[in-house]
C-alpha positions as CSV (number, residue, x, y, z in Angstrom):
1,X,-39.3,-6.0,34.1
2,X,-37.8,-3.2,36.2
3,X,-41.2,-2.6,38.6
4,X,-43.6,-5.4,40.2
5,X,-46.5,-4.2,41.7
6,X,-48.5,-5.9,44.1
7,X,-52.0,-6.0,45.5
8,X,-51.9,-6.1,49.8
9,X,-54.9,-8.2,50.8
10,X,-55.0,-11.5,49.6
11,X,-51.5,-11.1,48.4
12,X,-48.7,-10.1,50.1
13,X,-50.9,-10.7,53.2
14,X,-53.6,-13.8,54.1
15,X,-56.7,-12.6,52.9
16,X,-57.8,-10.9,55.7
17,X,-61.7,-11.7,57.1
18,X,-62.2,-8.3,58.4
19,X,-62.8,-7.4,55.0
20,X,-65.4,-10.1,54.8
21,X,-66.8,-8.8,58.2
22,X,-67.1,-5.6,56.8
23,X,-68.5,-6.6,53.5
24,X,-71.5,-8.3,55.5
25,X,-71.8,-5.0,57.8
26,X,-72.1,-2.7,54.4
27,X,-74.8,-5.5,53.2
28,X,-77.1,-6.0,56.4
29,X,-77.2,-2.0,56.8
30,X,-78.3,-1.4,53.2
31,X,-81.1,-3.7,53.3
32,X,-81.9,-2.5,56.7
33,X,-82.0,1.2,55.5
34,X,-83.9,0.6,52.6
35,X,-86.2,-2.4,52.9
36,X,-88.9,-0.7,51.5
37,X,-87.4,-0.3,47.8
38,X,-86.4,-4.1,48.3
39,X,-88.5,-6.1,46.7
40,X,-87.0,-9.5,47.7
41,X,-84.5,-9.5,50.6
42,X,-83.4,-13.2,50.6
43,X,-82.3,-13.0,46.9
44,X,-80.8,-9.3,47.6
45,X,-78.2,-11.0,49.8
46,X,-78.2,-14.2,47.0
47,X,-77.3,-11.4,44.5
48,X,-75.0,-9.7,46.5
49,X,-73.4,-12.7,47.0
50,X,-73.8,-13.0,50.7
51,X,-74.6,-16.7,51.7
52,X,-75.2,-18.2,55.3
53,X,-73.5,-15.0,56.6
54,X,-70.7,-15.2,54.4
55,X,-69.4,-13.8,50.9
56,X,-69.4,-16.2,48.2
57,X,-65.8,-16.5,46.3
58,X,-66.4,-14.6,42.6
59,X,-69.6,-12.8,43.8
60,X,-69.4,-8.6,43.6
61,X,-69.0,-8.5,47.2
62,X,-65.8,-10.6,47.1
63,X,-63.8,-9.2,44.5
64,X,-65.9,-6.6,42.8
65,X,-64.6,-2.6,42.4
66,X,-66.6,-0.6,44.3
67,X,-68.4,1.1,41.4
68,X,-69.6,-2.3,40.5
69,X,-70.8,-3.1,44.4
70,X,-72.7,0.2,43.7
71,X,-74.6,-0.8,40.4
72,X,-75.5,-3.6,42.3
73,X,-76.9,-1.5,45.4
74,X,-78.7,0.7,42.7
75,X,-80.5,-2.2,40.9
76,X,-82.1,-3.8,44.0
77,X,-83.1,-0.6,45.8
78,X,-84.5,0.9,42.8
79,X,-82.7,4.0,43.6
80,X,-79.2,6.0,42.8
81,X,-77.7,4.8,46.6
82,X,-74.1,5.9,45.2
83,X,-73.4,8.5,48.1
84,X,-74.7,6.8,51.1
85,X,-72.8,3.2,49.8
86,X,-69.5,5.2,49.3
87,X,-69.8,7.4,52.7
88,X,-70.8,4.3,54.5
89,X,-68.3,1.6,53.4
90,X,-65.7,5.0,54.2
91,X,-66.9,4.6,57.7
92,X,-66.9,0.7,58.1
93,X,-63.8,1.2,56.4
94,X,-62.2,3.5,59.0
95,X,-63.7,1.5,62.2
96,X,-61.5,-1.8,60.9
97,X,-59.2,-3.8,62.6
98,X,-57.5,-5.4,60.3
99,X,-55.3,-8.5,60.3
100,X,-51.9,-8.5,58.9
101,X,-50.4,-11.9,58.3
102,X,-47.5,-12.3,56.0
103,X,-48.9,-15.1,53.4
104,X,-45.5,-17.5,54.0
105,X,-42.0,-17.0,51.9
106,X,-43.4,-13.2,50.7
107,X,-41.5,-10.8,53.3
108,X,-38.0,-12.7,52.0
109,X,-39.5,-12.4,48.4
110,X,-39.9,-9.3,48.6
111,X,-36.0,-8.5,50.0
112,X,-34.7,-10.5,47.1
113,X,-36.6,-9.1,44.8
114,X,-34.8,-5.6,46.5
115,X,-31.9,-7.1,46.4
116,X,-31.9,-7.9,42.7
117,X,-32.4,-3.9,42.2
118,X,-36.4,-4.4,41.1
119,X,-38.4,-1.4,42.1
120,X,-41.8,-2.6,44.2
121,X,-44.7,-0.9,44.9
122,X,-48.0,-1.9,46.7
123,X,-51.6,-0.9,44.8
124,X,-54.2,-1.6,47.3
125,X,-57.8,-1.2,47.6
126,X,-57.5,0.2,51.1
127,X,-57.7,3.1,52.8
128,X,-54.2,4.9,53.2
129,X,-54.7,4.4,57.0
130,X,-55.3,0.6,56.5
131,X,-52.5,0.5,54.9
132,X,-50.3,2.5,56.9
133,X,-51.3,0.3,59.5
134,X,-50.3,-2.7,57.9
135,X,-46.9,-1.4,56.9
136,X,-46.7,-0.9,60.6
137,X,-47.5,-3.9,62.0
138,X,-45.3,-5.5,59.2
139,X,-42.7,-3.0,59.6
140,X,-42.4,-3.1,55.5
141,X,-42.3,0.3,54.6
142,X,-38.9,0.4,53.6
143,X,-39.1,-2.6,50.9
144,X,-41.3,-0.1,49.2
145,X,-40.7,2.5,46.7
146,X,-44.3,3.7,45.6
147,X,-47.8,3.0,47.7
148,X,-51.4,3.9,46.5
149,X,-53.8,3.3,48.6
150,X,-57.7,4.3,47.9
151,X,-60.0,6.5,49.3
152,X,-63.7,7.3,48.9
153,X,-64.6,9.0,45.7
154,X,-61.2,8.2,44.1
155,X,-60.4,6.5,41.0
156,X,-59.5,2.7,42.3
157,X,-58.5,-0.9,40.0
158,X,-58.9,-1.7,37.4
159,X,-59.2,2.0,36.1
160,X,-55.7,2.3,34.4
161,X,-55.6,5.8,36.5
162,X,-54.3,4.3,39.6
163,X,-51.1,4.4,38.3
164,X,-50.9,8.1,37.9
165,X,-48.7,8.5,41.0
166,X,-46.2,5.6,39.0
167,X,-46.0,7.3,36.4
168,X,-46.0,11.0,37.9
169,X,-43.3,10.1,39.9
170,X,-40.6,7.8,37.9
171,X,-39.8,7.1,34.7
172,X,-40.9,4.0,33.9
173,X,-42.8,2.6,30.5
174,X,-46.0,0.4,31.3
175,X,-44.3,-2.8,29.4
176,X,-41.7,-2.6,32.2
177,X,-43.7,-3.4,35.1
178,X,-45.6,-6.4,36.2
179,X,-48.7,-6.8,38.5
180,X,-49.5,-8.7,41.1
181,X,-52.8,-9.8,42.8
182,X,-55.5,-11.8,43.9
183,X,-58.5,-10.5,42.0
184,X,-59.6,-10.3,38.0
185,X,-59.9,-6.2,38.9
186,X,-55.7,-6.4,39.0
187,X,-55.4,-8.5,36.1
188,X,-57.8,-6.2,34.2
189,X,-55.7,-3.1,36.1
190,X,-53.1,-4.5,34.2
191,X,-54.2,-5.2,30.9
192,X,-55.8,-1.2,31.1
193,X,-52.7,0.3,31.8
194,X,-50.9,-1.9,29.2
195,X,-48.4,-3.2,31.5
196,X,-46.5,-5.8,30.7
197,X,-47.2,-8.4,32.7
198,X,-49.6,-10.2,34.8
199,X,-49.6,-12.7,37.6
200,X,-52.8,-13.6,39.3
201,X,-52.3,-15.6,43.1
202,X,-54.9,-18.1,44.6
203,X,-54.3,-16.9,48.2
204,X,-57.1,-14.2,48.0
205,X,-60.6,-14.3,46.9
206,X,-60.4,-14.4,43.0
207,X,-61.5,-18.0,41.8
208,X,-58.9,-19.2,39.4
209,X,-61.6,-19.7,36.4
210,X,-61.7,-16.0,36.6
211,X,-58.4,-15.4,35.3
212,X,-58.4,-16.4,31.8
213,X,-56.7,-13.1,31.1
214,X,-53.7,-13.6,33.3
215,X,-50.2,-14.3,32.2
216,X,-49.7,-16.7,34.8
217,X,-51.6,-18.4,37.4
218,X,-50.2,-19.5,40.4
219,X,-50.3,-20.6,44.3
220,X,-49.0,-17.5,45.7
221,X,-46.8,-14.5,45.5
222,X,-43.2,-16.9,45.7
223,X,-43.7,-17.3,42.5
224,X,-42.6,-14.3,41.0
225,X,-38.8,-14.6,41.4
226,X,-39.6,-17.7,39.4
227,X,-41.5,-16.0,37.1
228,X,-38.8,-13.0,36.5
229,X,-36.4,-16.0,35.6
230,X,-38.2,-17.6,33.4
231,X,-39.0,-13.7,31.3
């Protein structure tokens, strides 16, 4: 392996509940908007996977792409909702606060793994300002050598096209890099882009049935230096 790339929330970081905060916000204000296409609103939020004012581990709202949080928007309201879910997640998006806490032993992971001359990148489901915040607050930027972040209306994981700046920029085959994350969407990124190695975490959101497909499973990011010994 030459390049490991990692998700941010969930995996380098605590899972952070602003997402969940959010996630709820998006919910409440699509039923709100349009109730009158909804033919059941209590099992809207059960199919949405929003529980007792929380999002249920596995459901779409946990750990599904955003195209897939959109088919499920479309089936309840009866409707094509695409534009108003993606410009108003965008917003909620924009308004967060998020929390940035290192999950423990992944900062001095991550300057080993410098240290040992492997390339790291971060692909994240956030916003580029999220995650220029978060590289802030961390002050991480520099253990870094490619970021991509998501915007509205972009291609985002696990479309194998999320790795166009990767590729664009170095020269690097797909069997050389690994993937990191907490969610089946980066083990899938993965196994799209035909990378050559996958490690799915249990410090995020994804349940650890859900990654059958993974080449590892385990407690958290530490792992990997582990994990590049053993390969």
């Amino acid at each position: 392996m030459q390049w490991i790339l990692f998700d941010k929330d969930g995996t380098l970081i605590y899972f952070d509940q602003s997402w969940t905060r959010i996630g709820i916000q998006l919910v409440d204000d699509f039923i709100e908007r349009y109730r009158a296409s909804i033919a059941d609103v209590e099992q809207a939020y059960k199919d949405l996977g929003v529980v007792d004012r929380d999002i249920l581990p596995g459901s779409v709202m946990a750990s599904g792409s955003l195209e897939e949080m959109i088919a499920h928007f479309n089936q309840i309201a009866n409707r094509d909702v695409s534009d108003w879910v993606k410009e108003h997640s965008q917003t909620l998006i924009d308004q967060r606060e998020p929390d940035n806490e290192w999950v423990d032993g992944v900062y001095e992971m991550l300057e080993t793994l410098r240290q040992r001359g492997y390339k790291l990148a971060i692909v994240t489901s956030d916003t580029r300002k999220g995650t220029e915040q978060f590289l802030e607050a961390t002050d991480s930027e520099h253990l870094f050598d490619v970021i991509i972040s998501t915007e509205a209306h972009a291609v985002e994981k696990p479309n194998p096209e999320v790795l166009k700046p990767l590729f664009e920029q170095h020269e690097v085959q797909p069997e050389e890099i690994m993937m990191v994350g907490d969610t089946p969407n980066d083990i899938q990124t993965a196994i799209n882009a035909q990378l050559g190695y996958s490690v799915a975490v249990l410090t995020g959101v994804g349940e650890k049935e859900s990654f059958t497909q993974a080449d590892r499973i385990v407690d958290d990011a530490t792992a990997v230096l582990d994990i590049l010994n053993d390969i």
